[in-house]
C-alpha positions in Angstrom: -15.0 20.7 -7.9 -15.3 22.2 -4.6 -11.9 23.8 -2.5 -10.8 22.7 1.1 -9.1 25.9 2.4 -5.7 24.9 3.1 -5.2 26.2 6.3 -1.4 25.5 6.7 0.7 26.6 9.9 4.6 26.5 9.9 4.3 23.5 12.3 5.2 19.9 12.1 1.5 19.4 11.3 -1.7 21.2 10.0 -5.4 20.1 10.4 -8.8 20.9 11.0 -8.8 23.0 14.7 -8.8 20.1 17.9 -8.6 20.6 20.8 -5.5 18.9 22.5 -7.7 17.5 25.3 -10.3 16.3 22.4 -10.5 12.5 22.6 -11.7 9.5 20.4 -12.8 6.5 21.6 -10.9 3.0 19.9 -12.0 0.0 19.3 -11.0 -1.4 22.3 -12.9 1.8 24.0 -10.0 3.2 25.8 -9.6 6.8 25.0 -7.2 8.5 23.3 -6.4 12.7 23.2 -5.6 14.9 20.4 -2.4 15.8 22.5 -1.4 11.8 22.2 -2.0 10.9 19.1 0.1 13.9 17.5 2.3 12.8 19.9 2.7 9.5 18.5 2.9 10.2 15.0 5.4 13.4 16.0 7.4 10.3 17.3 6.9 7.6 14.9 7.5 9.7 11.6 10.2 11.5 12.6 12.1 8.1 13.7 11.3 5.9 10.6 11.5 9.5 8.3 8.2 9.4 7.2 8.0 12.2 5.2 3.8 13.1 5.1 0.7 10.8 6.5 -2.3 11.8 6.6 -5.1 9.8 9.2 -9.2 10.0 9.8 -10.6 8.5 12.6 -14.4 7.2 12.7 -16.2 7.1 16.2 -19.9 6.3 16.5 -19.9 6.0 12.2 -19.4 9.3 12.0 -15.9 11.4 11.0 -14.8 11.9 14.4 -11.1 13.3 13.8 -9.1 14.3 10.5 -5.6 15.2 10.8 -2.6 16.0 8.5 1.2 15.6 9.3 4.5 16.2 7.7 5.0 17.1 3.8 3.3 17.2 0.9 6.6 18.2 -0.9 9.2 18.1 1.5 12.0 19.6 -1.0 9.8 22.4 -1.0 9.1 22.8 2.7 4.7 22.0 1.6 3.1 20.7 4.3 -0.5 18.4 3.9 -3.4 19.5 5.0 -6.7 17.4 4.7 -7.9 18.8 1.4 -4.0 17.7 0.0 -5.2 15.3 -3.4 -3.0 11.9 -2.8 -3.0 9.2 -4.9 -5.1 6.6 -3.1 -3.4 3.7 -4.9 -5.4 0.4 -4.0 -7.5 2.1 -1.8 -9.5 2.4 -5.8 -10.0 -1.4 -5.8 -12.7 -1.2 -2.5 -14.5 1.8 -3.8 -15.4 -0.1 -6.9 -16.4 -2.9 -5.3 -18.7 -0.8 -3.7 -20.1 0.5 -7.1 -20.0 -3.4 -8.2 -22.4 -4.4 -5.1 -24.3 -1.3 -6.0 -25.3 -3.1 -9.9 -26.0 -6.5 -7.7 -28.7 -4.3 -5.8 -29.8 -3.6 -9.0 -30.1 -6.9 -10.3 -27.9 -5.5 -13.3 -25.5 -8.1 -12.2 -25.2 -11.2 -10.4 -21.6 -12.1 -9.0 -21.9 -16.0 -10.0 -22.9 -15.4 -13.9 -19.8 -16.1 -15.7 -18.8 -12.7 -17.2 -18.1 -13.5 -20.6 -21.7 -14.0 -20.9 -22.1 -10.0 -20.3 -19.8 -9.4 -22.9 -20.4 -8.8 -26.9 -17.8 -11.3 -27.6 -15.4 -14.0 -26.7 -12.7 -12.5 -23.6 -9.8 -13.7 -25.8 -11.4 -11.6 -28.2 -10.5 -8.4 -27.0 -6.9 -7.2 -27.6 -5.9 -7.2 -23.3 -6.8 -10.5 -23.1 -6.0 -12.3 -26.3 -3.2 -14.4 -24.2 -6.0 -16.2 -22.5 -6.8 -17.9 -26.1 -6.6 -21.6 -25.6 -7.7 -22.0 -22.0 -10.7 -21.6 -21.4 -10.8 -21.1 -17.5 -11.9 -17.7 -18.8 -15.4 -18.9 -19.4 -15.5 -19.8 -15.2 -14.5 -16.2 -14.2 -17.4 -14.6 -12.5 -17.7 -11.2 -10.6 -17.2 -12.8 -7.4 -13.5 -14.4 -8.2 -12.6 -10.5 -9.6 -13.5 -8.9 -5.9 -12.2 -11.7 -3.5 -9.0 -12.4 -6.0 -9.6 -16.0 -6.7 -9.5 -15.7 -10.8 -5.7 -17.4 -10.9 -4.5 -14.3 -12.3 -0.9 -13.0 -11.2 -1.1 -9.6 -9.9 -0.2 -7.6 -13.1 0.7 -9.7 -16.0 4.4 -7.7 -16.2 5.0 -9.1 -12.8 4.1 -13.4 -14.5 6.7 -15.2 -12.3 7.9 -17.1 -15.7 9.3 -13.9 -16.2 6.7 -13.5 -19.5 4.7 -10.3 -20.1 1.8 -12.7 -20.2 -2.0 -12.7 -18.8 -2.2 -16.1 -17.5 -4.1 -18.9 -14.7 -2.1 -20.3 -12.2 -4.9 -21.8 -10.9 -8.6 -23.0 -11.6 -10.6 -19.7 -10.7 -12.6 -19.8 -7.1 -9.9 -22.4 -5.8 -7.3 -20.2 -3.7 -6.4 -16.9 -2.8 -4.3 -14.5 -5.1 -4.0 -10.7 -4.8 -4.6 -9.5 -8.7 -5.5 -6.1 -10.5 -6.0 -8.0 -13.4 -9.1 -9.2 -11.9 -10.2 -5.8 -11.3 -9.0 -4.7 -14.6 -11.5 -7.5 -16.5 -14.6 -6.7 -14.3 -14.3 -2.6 -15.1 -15.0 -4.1 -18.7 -17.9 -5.8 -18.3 -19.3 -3.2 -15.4 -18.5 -0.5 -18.5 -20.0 -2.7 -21.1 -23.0 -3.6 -19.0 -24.0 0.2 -17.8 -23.0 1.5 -21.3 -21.0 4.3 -19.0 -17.4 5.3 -18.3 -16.2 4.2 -14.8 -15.7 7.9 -14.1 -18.7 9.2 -15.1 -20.5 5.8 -12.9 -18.0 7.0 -10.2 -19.2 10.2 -10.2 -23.0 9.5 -9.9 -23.3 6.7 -7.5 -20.2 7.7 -5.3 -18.3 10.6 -5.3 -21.5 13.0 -5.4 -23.7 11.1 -3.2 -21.2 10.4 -0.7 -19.7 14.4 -0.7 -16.4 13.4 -2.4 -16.0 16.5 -4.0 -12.0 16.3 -4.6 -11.9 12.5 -5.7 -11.5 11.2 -9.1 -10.6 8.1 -11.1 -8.2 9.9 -13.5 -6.2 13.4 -12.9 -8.5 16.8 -13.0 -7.4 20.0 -13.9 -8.5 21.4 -9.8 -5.6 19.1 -8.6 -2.8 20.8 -9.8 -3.8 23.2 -6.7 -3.2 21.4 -4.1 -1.7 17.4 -4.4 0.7 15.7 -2.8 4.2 14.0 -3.9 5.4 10.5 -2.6 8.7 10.5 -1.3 11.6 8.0 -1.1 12.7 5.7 1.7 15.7 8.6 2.0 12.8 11.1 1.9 13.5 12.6 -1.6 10.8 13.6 -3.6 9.0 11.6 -6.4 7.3 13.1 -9.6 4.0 13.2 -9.7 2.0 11.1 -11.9 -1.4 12.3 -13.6 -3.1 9.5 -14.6 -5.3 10.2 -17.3 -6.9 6.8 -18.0 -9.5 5.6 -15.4 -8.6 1.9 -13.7 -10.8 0.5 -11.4 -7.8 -1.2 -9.8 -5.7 1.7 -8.6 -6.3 5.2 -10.6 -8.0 7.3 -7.6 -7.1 10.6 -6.7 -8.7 11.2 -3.2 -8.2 12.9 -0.1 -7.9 12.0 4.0 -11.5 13.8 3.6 -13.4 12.4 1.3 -12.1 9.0 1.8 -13.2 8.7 5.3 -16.3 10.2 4.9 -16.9 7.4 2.1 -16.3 4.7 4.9 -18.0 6.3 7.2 -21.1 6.4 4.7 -20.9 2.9 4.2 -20.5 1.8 8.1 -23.6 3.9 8.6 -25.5 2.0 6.0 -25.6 3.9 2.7 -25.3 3.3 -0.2 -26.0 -0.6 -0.7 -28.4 -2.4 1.0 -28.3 -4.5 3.9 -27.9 -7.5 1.7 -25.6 -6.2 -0.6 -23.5 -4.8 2.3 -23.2 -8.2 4.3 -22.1 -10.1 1.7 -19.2 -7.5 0.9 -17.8 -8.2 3.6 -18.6 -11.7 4.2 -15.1 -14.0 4.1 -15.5 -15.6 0.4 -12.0 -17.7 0.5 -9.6 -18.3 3.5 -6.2 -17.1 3.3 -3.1 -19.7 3.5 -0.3 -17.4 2.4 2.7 -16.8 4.5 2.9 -13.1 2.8 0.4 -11.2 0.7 3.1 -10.7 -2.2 4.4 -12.1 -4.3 0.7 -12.9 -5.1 1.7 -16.2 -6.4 4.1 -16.9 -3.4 3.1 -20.7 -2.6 4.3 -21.2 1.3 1.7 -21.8 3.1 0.9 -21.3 7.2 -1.8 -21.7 9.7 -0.5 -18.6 11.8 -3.5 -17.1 10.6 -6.0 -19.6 11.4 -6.8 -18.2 14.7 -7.7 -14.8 13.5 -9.4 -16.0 10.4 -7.6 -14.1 7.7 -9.6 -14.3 4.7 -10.8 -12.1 1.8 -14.5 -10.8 0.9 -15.4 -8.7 -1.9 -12.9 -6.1 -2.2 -11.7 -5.9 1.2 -9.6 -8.4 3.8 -11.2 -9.7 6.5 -10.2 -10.9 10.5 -11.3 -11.3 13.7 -10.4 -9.1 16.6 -10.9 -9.5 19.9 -13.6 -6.6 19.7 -15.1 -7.7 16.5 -15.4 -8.9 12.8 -12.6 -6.5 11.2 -12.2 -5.6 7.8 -9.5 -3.8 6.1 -7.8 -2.5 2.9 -4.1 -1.1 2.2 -2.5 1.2 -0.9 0.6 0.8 -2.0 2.6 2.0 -4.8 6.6 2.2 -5.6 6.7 6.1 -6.2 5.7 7.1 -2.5 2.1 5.7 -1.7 1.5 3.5 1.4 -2.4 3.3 3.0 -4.0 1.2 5.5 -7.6 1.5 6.8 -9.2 -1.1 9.1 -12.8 -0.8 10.1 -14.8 -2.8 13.0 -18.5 -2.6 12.0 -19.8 -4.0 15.7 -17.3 -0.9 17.4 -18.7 1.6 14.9 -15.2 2.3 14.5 -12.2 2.9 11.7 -9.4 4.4 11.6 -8.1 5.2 7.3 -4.0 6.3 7.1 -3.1 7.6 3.8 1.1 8.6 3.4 3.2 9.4 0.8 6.0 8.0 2.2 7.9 4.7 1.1 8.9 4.6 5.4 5.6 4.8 6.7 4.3 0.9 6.2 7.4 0.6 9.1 5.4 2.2 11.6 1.8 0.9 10.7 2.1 -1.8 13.4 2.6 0.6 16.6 0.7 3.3 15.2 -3.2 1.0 14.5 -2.3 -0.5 17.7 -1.9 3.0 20.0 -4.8 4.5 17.9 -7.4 1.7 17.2 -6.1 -0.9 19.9 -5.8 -3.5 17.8 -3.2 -5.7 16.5 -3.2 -6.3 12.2 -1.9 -9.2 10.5 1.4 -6.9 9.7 4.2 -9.9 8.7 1.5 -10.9 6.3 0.9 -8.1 4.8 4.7 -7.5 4.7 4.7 -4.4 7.5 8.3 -4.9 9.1 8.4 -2.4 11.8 10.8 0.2 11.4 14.7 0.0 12.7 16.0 3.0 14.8 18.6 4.8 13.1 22.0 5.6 14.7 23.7 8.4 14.2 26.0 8.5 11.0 29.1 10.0 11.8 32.5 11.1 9.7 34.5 8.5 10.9 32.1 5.9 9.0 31.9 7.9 5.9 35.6 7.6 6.3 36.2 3.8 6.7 33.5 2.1 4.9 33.7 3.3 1.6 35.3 0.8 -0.8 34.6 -2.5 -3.3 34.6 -5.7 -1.5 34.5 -8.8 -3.5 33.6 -12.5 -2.7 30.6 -14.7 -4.1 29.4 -11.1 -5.7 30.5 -7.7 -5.6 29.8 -4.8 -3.8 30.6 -1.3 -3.8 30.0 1.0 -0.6 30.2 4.7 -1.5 29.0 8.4 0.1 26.7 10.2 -2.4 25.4 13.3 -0.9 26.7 12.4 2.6 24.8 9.4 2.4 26.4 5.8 2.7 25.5 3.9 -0.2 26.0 0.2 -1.7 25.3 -1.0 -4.9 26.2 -4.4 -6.5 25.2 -5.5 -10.3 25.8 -9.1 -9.8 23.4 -9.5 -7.2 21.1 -6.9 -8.6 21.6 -3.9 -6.5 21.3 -0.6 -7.4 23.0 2.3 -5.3 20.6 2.1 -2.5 21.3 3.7 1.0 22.4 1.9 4.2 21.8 3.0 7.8 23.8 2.5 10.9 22.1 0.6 13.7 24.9 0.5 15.3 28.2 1.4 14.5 29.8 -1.1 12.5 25.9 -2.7 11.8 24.0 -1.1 8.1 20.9 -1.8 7.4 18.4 -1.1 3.7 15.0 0.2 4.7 12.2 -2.2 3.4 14.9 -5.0 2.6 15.9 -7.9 4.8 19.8 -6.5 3.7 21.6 -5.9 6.3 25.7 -5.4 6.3 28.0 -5.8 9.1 31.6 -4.3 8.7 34.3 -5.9 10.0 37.9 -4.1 11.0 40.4 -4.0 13.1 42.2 -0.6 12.8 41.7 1.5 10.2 39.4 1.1 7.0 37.2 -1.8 6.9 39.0 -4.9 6.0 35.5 -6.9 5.2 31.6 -6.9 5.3 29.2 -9.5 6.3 26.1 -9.2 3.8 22.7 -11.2 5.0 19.7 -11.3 2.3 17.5 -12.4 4.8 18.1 -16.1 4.4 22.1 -16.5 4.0 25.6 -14.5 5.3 28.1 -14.0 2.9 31.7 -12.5 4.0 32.9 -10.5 1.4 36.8 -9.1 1.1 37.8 -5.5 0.7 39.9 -4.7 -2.7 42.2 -2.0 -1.4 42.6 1.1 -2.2 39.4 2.4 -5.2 40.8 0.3 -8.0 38.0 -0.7 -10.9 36.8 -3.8 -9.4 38.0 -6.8 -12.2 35.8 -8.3 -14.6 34.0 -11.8 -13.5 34.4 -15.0 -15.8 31.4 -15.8 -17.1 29.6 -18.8 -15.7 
């Protein structure tokens, strides 16, 4: 695989050279300078403590700006740069679909032909899916329920809300909306099975090479180790690295800031599928009810959506702007990934944020709207905009500190000169709090919020909100082991 040159400065951030009166136009065609956009993400990540991000910015179809910010290791003092490897999480699942409309060119396959009818054998048949014996929805699953997650599928079977590790429907396939891997997961079979190829090596010759994606890859490679990033923690500490060996078409990608914006930048300029194929990727194939994206099987429903026309198409979400038909894909993963990329076809414009930073979904709102112009179905997709942080002082690492006990326990504790609160009763591990005010904590992405109450002196109680109710819990004096609960 070909090298970027890493080109790193001791600075807050590193890129390709720009000028800082360089420009880009956004979607709403106001400009924007070099100088203002670092400007904004100097600001935004360093209030939220976003550790590294990474954006690419599409003017005119073409790659119009590529910048890097922040760390790529940040116990190590590594900055990014825009040849950095990061995972690219669910940022995989578009790609593919790409590669999916690419055998629908072909007329290798059509996405209304159930799939089993690709396949050697039965789908209960095969060891994944032999939970799906006995109902057999899985003869109605076609290609085009796997790309516009319609197949009743939860999201991953070890996230079934019966609390089963169990590949089940929830619903008749085609009928609603439901974010699911396992979809994805299914059609990489047949797409393997009907090519006779690996999804790698299919990757490789239909996509990464034509498209000049010369450091992406569905599995780990060797030429990574040179240069990849870590995700980071919501308190900015620093995850292991995973190197995924096995190739899944839902969420195995290594990429970088480079390659994947060049890739949408290819396909907004009309390569790589044909007109056909291309409009009815991004064509809306089912409306979208949901109050949030996840839980994927969440049933509250709302028409706040309704005016923007949220919906899905085949592998990407879908809404209108007031500049344009919008679509859009995100990335997210618990050890440190969190991407977002929305594209407006008639603007010839996108704009593609990779981070490895569990903080940096907090800022997405602010930051697409200063550097696209365009406000995102953020509650939805679950973006709460980040809380400024107050400063922590002695004084509350002084006072706070204690169990408090009430409908369920709590411990607050410092750990590294971090306030900390953990509770097993309600299912809290020690997770950090942050003042927004002085006697007001709040957990980063978490509705938790604790108020302390006191008078002079330590706390005497805390005020825990979940989001949806307040409970007042007492202080136990002094550090004593807090006392065994009866059992219910």
């Amino acid at each position: 695989m070909n090298k970027f040159l890493p080109g790193l400065f001791l600075a807050f951030f590193t890129s390709f050279a720009y000028s800082q009166q360089a420009s880009i136009t956004k979607a709403d065609g106001k400009k924007i300078s070099a100088l203002q956009i670092d400007q904004t993400l100097n600001r935004l990540m360093t209030a939220a403590g976003v550790s590294g991000l990474q954006i690419g910015i599409i003017n005119n179809n073409q790659t119009a700006f590529i910048k890097s910010y922040g760390h790529k290791n940040k116990t190590r003092r590594q900055l990014n740069n825009p040849g950095t490897s990061f995972y690219a999480a669910s940022f995989t699942k578009s790609l593919f679909a790409v590669m999916v409309m690419q055998l629908v060119d072909q007329k290798k396959l059509d996405l209304d032909k159930p799939l089993y009818q690709y396949l050697s054998k039965p789908i209960p048949e095969y060891v994944d899916y032999k939970d799906l014996a006995g109902d057999d929805r899985w003869k109605l699953i076609t290609a085009r329920h796997c790309l516009s997650h319609t197949t009743g599928f939860p999201n991953w079977r070890n996230l079934n809300p019966k609390g089963v590790q169990k590949l089940e429907f929830f619903f008749d396939p085609g009928t609603k909306y439901a974010y699911s891997g396992e979809g994805l997961v299914l059609l990489q079979l047949v797409v393997e099975n009907i090519t006779g190829e690996k999804l790698e090596a299919l990757a490789q010759k239909h996509v990464f090479v034509p498209f000049g994606m010369t450091k992406s890859s569905f599995s780990w490679q060797p030429a990574f180790n040179e240069d990849y990033a870590n995700g980071h923690s919501v308190d900015e500490d620093t995850f292991a690295v995973r190197r995924r060996a096995n190739a899944n078409a839902a969420g195995s990608m290594q990429t970088t800031i480079t390659d994947y914006t060049n890739f949408l930048a290819a396909l907004l300029q009309g390569k790589g599928l044909s007109n056909d194929a291309r409009k009815e990727m991004l064509t809306p194939q089912i409306r979208i009810f949901s109050k949030r994206q996840f839980p994927s099987l969440n049933t509250d429903t709302t028409s706040a959506y309704k005016p923007i026309d949220l919906s899905y198409g085949l592998g990407w979400g879908i809404f209108n702007t007031n500049y344009g038909q919008a679509f859009f894909k995100e990335g997210h993963s618990d050890d440190g990934w969190e991407h977002y990329l929305i594209a407006i076809p008639g603007k010839k414009f996108a704009l593609v944020i990779m981070s490895n930073s569990m903080n940096a979904e907090s800022i997405y709102k602010e930051l697409v709207e200063t550097l696209a112009g365009v406000s995102i179905p953020w509650d939805w997709e679950g973006y709460t905009p980040f809380k400024p942080v107050a400063l922590f002082t002695r004084q509350m690492g002084e006072m706070y500190p204690g169990n408090y006990m009430g409908e369920f326990d709590v411990r607050i504790f410092l750990d590294g000169g971090k306030l900390k609160a953990e509770s097993k009763a309600a299912g809290i591990k020690p997770t950090s709090i942050y003042p927004a005010t002085q006697t007001s904590f709040f957990m980063k992405n978490s509705p938790i919020t604790i108020d302390f109450i006191k008078m002079n002196g330590p706390a005497q109680k805390i005020r825990v909100f979940d989001g949806e109710k307040t409970y007042e819990l007492i202080r136990v004096e002094g550090t004593q082991k807090m006392p065994e609960r009866e059992p219910e």
